[in-house]
Residue frames as a rotation matrix with the C-alpha (Angstrom) as fourth column:
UNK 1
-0.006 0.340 0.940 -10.27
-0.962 0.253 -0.098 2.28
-0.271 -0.906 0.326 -14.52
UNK 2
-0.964 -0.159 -0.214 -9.41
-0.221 0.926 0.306 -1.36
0.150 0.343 -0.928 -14.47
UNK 3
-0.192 0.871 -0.453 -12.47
0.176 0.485 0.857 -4.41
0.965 0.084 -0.247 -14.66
UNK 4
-0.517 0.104 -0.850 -12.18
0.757 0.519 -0.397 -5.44
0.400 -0.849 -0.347 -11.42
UNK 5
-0.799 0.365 -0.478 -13.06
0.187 -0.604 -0.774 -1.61
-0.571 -0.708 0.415 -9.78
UNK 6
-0.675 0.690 -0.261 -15.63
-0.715 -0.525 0.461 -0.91
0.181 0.498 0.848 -12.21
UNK 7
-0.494 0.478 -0.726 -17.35
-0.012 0.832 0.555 -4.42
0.869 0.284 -0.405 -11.53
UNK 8
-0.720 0.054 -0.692 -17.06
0.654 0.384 -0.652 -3.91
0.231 -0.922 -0.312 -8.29
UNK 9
-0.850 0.473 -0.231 -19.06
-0.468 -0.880 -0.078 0.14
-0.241 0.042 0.970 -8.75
UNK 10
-0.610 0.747 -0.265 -21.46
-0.630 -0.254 0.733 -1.38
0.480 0.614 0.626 -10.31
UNK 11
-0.401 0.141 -0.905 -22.16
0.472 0.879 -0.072 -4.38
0.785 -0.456 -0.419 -7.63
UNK 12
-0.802 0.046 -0.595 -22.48
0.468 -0.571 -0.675 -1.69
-0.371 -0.820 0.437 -5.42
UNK 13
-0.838 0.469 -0.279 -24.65
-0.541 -0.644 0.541 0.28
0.074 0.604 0.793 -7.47
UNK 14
-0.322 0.524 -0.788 -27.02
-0.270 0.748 0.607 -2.98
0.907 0.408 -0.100 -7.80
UNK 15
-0.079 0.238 -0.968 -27.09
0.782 0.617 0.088 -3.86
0.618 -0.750 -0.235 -4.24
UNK 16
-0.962 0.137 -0.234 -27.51
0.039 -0.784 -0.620 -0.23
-0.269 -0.606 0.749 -2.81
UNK 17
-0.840 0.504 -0.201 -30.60
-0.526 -0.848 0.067 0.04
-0.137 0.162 0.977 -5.14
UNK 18
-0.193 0.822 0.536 -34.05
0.115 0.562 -0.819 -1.42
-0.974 -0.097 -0.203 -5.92
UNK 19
-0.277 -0.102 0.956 -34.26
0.851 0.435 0.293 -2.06
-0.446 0.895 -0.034 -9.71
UNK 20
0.250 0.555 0.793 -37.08
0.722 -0.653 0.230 0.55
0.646 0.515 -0.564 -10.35
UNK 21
0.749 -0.348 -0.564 -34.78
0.451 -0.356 0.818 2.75
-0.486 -0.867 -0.109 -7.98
UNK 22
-0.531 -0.838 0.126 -31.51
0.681 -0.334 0.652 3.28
-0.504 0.432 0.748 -10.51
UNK 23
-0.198 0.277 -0.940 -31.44
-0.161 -0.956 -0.247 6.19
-0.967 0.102 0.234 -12.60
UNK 24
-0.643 0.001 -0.766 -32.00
-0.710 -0.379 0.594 4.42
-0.289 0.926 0.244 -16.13
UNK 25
-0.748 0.585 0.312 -35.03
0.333 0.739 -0.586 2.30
-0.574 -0.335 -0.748 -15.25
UNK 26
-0.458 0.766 -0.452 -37.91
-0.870 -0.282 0.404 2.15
0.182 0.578 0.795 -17.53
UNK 27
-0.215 0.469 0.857 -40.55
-0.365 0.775 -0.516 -0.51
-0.906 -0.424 0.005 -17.29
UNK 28
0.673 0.023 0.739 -40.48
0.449 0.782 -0.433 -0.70
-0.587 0.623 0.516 -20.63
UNK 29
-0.528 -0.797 -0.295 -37.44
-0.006 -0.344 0.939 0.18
-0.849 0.497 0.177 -23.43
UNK 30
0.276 0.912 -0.302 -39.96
0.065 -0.331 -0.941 1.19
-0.959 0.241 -0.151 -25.83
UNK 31
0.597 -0.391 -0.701 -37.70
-0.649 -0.749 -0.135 2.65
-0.472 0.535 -0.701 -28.21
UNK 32
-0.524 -0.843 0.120 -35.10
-0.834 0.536 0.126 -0.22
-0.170 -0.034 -0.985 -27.94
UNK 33
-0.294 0.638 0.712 -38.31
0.499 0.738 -0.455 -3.13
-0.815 0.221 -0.536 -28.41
UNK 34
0.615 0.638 -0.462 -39.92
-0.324 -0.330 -0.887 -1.01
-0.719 0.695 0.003 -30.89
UNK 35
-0.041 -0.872 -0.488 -36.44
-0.995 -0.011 0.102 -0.75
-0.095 0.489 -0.867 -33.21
UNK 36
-0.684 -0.566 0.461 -35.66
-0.488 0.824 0.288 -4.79
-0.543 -0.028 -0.839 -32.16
UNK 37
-0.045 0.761 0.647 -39.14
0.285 0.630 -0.722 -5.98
-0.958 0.151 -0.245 -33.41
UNK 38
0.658 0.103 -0.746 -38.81
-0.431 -0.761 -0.485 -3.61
-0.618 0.640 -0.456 -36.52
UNK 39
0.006 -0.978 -0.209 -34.93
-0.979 -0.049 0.198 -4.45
-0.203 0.204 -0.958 -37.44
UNK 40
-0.447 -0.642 0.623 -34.82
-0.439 0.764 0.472 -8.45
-0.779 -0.063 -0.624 -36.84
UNK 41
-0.418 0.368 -0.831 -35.58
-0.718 0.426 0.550 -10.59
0.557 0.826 0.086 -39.48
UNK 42
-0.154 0.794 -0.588 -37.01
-0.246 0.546 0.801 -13.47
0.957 0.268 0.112 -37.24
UNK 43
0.729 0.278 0.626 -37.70
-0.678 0.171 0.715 -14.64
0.092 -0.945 0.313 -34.12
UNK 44
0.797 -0.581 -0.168 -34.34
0.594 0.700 0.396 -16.89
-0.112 -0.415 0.903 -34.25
UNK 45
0.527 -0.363 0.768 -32.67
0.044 -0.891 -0.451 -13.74
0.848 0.272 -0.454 -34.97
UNK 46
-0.196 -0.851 -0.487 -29.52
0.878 0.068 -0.473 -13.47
0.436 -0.521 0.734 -32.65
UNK 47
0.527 0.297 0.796 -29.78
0.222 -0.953 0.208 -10.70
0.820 0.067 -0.568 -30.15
UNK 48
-0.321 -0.772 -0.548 -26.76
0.809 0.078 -0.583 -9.47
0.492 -0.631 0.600 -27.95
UNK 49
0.732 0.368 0.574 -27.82
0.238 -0.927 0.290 -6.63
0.638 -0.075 -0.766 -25.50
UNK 50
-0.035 -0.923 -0.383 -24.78
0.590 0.290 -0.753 -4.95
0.806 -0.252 0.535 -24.20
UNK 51
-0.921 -0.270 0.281 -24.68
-0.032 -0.666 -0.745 -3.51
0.388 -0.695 0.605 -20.82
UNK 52
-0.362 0.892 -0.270 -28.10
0.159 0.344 0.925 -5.42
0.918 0.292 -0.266 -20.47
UNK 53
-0.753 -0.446 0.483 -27.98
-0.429 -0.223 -0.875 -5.67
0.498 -0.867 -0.024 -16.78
UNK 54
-0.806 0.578 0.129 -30.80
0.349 0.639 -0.685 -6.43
-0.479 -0.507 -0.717 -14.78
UNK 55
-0.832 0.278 -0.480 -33.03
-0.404 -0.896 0.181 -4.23
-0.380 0.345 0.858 -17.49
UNK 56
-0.164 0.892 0.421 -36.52
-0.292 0.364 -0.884 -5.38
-0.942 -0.268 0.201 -18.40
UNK 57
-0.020 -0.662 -0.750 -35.57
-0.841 -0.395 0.371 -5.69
-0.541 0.637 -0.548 -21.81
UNK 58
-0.848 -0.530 0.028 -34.99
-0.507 0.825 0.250 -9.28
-0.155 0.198 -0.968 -22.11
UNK 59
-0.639 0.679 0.363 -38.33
0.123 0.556 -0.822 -9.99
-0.760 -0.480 -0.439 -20.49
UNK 60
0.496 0.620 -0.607 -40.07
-0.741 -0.062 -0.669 -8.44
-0.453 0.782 0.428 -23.99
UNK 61
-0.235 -0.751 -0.617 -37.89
-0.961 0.086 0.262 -9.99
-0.144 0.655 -0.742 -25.86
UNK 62
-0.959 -0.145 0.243 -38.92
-0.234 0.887 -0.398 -12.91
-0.158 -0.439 -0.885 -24.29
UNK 63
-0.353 0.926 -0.131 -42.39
-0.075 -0.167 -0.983 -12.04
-0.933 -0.337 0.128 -24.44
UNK 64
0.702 0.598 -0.387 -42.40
-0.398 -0.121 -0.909 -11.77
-0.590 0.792 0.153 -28.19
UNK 65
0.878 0.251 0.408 -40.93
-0.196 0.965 -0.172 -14.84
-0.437 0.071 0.897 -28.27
UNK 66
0.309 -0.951 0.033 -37.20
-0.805 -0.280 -0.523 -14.15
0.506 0.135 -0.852 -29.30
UNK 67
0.997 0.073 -0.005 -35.53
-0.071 0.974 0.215 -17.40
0.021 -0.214 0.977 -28.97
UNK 68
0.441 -0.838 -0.321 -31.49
0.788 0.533 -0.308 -16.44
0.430 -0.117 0.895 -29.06
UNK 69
0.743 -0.159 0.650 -30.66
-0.152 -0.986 -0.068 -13.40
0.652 -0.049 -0.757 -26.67
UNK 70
0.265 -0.635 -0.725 -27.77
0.836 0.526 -0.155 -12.69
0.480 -0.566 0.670 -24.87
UNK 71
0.881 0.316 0.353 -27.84
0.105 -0.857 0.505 -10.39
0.462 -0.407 -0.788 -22.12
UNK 72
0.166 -0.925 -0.342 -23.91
0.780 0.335 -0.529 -8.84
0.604 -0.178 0.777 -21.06
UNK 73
0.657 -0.049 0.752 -22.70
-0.376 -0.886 0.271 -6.57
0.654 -0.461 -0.601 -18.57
UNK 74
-0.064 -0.977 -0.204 -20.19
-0.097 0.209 -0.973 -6.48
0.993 -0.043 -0.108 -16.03
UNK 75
-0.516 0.201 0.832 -21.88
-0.848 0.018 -0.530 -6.74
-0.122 -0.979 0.161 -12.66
UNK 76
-0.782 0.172 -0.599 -23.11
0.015 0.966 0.258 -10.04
0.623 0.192 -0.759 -11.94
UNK 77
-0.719 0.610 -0.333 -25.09
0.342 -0.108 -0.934 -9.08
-0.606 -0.785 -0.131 -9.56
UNK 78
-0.229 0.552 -0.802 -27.27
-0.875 -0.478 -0.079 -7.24
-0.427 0.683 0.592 -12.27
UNK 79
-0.488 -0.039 -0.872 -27.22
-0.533 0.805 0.262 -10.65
0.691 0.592 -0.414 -14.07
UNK 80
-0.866 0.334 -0.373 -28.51
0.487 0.735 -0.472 -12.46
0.116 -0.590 -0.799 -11.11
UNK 81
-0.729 0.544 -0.416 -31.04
-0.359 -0.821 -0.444 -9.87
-0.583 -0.175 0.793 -10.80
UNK 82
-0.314 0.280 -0.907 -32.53
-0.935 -0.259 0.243 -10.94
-0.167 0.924 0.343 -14.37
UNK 83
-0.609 -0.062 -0.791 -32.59
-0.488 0.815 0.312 -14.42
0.625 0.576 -0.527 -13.83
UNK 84
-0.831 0.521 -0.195 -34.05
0.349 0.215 -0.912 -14.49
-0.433 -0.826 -0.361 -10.62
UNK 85
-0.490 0.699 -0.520 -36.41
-0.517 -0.714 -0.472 -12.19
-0.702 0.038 0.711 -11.90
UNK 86
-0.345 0.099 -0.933 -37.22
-0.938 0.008 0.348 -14.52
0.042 0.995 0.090 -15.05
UNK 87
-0.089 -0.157 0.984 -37.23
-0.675 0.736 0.056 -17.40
-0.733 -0.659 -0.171 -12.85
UNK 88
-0.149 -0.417 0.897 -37.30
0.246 0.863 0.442 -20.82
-0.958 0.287 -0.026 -15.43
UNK 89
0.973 0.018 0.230 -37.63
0.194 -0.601 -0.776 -18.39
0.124 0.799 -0.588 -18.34
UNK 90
0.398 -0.917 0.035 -33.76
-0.609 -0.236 0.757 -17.63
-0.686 -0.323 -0.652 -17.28
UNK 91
0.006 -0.495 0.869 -32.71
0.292 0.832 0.472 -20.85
-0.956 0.251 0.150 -18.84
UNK 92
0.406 0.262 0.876 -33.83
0.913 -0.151 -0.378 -19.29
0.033 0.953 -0.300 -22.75
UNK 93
0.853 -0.521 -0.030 -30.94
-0.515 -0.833 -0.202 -16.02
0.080 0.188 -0.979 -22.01
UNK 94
0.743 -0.608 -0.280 -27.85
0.583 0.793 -0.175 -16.42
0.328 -0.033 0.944 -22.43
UNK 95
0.993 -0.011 0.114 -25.94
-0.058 -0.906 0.420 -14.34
0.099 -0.424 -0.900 -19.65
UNK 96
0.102 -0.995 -0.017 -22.39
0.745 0.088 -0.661 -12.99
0.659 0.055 0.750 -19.90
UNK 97
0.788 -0.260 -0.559 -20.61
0.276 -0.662 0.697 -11.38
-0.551 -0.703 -0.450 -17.09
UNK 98
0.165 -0.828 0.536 -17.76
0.947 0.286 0.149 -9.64
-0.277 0.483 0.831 -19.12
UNK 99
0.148 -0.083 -0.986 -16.38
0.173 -0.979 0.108 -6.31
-0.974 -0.186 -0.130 -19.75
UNK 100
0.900 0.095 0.425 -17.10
0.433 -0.090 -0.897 -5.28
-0.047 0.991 -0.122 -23.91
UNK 101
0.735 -0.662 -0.148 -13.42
-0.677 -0.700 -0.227 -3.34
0.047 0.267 -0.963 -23.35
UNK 102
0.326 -0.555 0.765 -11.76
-0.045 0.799 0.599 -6.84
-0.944 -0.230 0.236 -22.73
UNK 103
-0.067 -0.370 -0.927 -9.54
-0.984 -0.132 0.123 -7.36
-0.168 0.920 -0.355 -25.88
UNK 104
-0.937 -0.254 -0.240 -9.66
-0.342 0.803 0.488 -11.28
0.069 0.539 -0.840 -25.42
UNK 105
-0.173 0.960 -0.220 -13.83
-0.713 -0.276 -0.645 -10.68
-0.680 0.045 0.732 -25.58
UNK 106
-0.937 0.300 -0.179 -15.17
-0.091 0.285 0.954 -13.05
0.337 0.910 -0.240 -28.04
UNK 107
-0.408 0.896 -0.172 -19.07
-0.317 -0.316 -0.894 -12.80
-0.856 -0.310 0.413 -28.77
UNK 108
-0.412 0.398 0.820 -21.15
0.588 0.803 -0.095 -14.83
-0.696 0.443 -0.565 -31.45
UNK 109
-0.972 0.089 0.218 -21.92
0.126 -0.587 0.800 -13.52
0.199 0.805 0.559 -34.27
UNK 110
-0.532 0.789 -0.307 -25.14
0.283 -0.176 -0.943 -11.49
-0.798 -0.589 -0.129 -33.82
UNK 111
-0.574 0.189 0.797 -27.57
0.746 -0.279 0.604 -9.98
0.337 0.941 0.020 -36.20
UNK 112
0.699 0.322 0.638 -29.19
-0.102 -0.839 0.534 -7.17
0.707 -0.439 -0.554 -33.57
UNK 113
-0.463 -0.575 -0.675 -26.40
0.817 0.020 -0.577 -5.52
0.345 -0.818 0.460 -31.25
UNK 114
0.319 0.940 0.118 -28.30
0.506 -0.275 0.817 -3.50
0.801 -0.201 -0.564 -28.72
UNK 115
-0.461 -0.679 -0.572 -26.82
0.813 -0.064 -0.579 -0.90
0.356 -0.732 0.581 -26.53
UNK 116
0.564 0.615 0.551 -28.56
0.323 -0.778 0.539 1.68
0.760 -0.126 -0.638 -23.89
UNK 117
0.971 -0.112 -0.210 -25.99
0.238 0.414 0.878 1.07
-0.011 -0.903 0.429 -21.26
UNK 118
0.527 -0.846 -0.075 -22.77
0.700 0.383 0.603 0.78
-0.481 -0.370 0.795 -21.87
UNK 119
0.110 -0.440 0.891 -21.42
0.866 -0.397 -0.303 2.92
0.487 0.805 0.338 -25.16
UNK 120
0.658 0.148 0.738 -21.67
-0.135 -0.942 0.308 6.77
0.741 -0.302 -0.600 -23.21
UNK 121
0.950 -0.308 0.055 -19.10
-0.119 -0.191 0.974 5.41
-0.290 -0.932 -0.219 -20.61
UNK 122
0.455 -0.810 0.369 -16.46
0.824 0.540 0.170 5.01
-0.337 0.227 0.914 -23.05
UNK 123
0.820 -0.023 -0.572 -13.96
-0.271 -0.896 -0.351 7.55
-0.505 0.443 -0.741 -23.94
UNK 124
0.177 -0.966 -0.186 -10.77
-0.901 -0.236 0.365 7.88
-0.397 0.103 -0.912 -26.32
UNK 125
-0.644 -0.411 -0.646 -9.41
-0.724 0.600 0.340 4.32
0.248 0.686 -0.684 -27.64
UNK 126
-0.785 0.309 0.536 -11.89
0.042 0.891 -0.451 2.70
-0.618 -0.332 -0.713 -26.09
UNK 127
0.146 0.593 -0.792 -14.45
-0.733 -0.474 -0.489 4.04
-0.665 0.652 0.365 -28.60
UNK 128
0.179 -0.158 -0.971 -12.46
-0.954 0.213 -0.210 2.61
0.240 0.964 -0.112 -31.46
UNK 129
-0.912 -0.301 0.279 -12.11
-0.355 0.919 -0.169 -0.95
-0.206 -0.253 -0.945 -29.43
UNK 130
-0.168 0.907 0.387 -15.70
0.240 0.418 -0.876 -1.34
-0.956 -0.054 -0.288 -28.91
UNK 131
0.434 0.612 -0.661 -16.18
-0.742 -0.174 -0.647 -0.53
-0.511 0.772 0.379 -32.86
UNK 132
-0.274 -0.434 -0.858 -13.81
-0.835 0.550 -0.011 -3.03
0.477 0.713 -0.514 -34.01
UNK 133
-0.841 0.168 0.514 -15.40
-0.188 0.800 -0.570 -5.36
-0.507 -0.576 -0.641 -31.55
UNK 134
0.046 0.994 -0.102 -18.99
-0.415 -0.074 -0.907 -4.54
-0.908 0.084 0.409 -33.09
UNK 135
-0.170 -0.136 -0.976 -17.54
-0.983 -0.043 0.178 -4.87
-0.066 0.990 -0.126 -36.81
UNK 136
-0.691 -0.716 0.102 -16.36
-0.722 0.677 -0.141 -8.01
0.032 -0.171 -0.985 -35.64
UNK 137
-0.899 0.376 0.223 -19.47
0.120 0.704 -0.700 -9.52
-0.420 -0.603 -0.678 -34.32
UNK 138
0.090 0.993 0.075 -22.43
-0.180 0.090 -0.979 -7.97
-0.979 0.075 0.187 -35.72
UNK 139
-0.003 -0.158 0.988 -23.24
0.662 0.740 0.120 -10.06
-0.749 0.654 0.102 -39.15
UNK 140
-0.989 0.147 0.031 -23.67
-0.081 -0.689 0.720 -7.81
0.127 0.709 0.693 -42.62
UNK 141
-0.516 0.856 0.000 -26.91
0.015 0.010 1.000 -6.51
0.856 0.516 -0.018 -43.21
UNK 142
-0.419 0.012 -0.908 -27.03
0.902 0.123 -0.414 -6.63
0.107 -0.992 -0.062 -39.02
UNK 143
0.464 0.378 0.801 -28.84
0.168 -0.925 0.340 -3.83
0.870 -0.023 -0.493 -37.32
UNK 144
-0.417 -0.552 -0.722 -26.93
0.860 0.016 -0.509 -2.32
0.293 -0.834 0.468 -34.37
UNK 145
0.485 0.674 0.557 -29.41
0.083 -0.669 0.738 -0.09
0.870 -0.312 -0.381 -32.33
UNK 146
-0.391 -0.791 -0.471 -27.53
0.756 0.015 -0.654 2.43
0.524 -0.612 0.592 -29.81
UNK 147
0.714 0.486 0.505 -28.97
0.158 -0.814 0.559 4.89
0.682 -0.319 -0.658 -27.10
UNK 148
-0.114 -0.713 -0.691 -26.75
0.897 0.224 -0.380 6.80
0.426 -0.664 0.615 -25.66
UNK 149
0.257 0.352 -0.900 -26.39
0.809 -0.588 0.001 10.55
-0.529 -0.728 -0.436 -23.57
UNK 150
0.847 0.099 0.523 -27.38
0.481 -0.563 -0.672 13.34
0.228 0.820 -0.525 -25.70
UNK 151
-0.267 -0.782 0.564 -25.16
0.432 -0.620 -0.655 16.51
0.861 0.069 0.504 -25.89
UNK 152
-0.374 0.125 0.919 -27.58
-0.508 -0.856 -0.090 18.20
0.776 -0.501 0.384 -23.69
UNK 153
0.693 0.579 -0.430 -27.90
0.202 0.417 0.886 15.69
0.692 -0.701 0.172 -21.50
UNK 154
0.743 -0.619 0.254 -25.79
-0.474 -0.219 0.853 15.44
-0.472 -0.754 -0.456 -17.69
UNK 155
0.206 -0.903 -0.376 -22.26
-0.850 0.025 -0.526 14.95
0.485 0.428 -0.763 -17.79
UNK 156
-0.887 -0.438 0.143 -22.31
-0.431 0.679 -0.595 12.15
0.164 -0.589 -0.791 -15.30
UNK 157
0.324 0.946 -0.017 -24.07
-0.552 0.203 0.809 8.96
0.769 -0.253 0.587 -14.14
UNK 158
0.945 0.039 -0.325 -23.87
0.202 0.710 0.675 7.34
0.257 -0.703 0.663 -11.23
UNK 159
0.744 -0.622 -0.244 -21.10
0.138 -0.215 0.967 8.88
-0.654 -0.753 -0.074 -10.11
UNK 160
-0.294 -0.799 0.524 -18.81
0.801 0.093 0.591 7.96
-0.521 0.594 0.613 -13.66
UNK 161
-0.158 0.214 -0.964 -18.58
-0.781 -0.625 -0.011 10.88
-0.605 0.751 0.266 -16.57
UNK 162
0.371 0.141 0.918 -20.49
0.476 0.820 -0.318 10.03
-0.797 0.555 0.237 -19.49
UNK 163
-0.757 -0.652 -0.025 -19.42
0.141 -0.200 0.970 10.69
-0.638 0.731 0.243 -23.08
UNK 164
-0.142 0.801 0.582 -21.90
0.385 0.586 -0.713 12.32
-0.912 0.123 -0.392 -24.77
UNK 165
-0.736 -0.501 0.456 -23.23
0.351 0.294 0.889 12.27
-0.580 0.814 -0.040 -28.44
UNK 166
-0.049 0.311 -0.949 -24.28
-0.596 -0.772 -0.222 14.07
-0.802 0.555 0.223 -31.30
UNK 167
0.732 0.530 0.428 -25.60
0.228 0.402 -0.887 12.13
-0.642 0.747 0.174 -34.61
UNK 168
0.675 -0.665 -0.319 -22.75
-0.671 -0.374 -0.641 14.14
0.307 0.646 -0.698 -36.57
UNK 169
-0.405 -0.884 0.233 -19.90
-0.908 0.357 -0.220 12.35
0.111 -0.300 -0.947 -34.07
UNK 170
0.278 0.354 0.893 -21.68
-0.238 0.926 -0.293 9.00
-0.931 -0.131 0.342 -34.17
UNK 171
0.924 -0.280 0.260 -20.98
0.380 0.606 -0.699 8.83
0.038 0.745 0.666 -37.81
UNK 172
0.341 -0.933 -0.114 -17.57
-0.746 -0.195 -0.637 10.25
0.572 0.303 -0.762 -37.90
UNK 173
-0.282 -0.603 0.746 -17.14
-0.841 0.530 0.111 6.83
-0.462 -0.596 -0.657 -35.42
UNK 174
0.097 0.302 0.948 -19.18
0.144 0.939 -0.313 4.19
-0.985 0.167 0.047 -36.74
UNK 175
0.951 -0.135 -0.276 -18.99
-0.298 -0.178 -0.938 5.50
0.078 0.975 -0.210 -41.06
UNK 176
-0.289 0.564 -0.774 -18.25
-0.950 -0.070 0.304 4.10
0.117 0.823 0.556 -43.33
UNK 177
-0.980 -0.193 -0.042 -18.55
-0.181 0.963 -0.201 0.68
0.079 -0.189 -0.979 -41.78
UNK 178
-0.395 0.918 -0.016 -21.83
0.874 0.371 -0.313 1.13
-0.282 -0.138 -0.950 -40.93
UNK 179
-0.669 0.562 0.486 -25.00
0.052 -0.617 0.785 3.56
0.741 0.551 0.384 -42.88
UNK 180
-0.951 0.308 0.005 -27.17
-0.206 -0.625 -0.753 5.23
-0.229 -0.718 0.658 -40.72
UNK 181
-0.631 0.750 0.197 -31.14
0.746 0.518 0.419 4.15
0.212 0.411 -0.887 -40.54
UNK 182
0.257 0.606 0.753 -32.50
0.363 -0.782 0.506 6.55
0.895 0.143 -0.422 -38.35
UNK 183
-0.683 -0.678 0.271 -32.34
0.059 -0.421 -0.905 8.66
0.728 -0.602 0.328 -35.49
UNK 184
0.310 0.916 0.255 -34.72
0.439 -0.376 0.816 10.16
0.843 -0.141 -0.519 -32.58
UNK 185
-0.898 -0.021 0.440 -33.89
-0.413 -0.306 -0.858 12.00
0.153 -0.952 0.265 -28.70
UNK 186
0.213 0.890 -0.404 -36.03
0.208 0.362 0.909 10.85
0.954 -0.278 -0.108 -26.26
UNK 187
-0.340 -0.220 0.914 -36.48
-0.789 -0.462 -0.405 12.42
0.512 -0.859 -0.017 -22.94
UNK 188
0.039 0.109 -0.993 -35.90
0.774 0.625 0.098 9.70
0.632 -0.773 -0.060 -19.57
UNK 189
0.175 0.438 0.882 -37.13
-0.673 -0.601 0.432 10.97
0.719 -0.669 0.190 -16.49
UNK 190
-0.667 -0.307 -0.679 -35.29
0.231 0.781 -0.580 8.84
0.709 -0.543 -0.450 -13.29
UNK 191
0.116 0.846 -0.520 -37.23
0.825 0.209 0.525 8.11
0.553 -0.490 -0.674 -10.31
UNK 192
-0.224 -0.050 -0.973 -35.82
0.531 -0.844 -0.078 11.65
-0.818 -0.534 0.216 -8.37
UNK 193
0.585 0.809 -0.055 -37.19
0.643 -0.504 -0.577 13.33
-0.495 0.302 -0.815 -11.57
UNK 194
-0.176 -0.906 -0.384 -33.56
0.072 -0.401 0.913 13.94
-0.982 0.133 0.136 -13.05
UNK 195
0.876 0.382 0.295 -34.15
0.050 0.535 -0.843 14.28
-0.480 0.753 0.450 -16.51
UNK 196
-0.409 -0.880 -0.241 -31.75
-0.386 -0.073 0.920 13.16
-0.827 0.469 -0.310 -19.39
UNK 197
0.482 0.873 -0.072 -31.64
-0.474 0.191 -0.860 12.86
-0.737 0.448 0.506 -22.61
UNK 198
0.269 -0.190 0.944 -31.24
-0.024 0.979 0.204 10.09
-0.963 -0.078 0.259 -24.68
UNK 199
-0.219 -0.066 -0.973 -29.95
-0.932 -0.281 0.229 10.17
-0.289 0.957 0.000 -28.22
UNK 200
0.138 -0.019 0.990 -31.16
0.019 1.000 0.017 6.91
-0.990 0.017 0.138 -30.22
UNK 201
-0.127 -0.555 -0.822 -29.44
-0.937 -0.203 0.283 5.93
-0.324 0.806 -0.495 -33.12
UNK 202
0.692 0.470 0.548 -30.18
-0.173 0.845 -0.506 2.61
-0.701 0.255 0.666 -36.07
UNK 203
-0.107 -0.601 -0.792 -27.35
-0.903 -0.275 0.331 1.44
-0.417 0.751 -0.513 -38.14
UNK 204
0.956 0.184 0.228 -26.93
-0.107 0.944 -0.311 -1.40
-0.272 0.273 0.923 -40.39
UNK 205
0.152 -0.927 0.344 -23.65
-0.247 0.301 0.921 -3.14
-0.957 -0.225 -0.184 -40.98
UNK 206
0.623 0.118 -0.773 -22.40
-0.735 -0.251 -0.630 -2.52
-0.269 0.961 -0.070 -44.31
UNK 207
0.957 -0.265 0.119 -20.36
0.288 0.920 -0.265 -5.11
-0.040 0.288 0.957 -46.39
């Protein structure tokens, strides 16, 4: 599926629903704030979340005072979401509309790459794009913190199959480049009471 129709799914997706309406709403990313406060080394600590969207995310971040984040995803509309929502807090994110499968992508070196979003809709060579994209960007010694759809979670969201993952086939993708920190499942519960589960995963970027 090219950018354009997928940008456009997901515009749709955004403007059919009501934030705390989509199926991977949380009021807070616990897991994904717990990990970021844990992992960075300071509070000027680069922080890229990919597939960030209009997610509440940003707003901890923000809250505990995180001073270089960049929130990406391919629906602007999600992106406007976030900033409206952030109102002159907006100005301290730094929002990319942009598709992470774009080959002429370029992304600042980071030292926390953050994904809950985006990684579970990739299959086949895109996999191995978005790792040589990650190598690329996140710094050594970086922490790249990924949640994506267990094994036993649904095969599909929003309408797209996801790709889902198993700790074993996470490292046969991301090893030897990157060393495993830790793991955990966690069970999301959308607002129709769908449940899925969530596989989170902590690597660090080896030399």
């Amino acid at each position: 599926m090219e950018r354009s129709s997928d940008a456009h799914h997901w515009d749709t997706i955004y403007g059919k629903y009501r934030r705390d309406q989509l199926g991977w709403h949380a009021p807070v990313l616990q897991t994904s704030l717990n990990w970021i406060l844990k992992y960075a080394e300071s509070k000027n600590s680069p922080i890229v979340d990919i597939g960030g969207g209009s997610s509440s995310l940003v707003d901890h971040l923000l809250g505990h005072f995180y001073s270089k984040v960049t929130v990406l995803d391919l629906s602007q509309r999600a992106l406007d979401d976030s900033a409206n929502r952030l109102g002159a807090k907006a100005s301290d994110v730094t929002f990319v509309c942009a598709d992470i499968r774009d080959a002429n992508l370029f992304l600042k070196p980071t030292q926390i790459w953050h994904d809950r979003a985006a990684f579970h809709f990739l299959f086949g060579s895109e996999v191995d794009s978005y790792r040589d994209r990650l190598k690329k960007t996140l710094a050594t010694g970086g922490t790249f913190i990924l949640g994506v759809f267990s094994e036993n979670a649904p095969p599909t969201c929003s309408s797209l199959a996801v790709n889902r993952h198993s700790v074993t086939g996470l490292e046969r993708i991301f090893s030897p480049a990157f060393r495993l920190l830790e793991s955990k499942i966690e069970i999301h519960y959308t607002p129709t009471a769908i449940q899925q589960e969530y596989l989170y995963t902590a690597w660090e970027r080896l030399p």
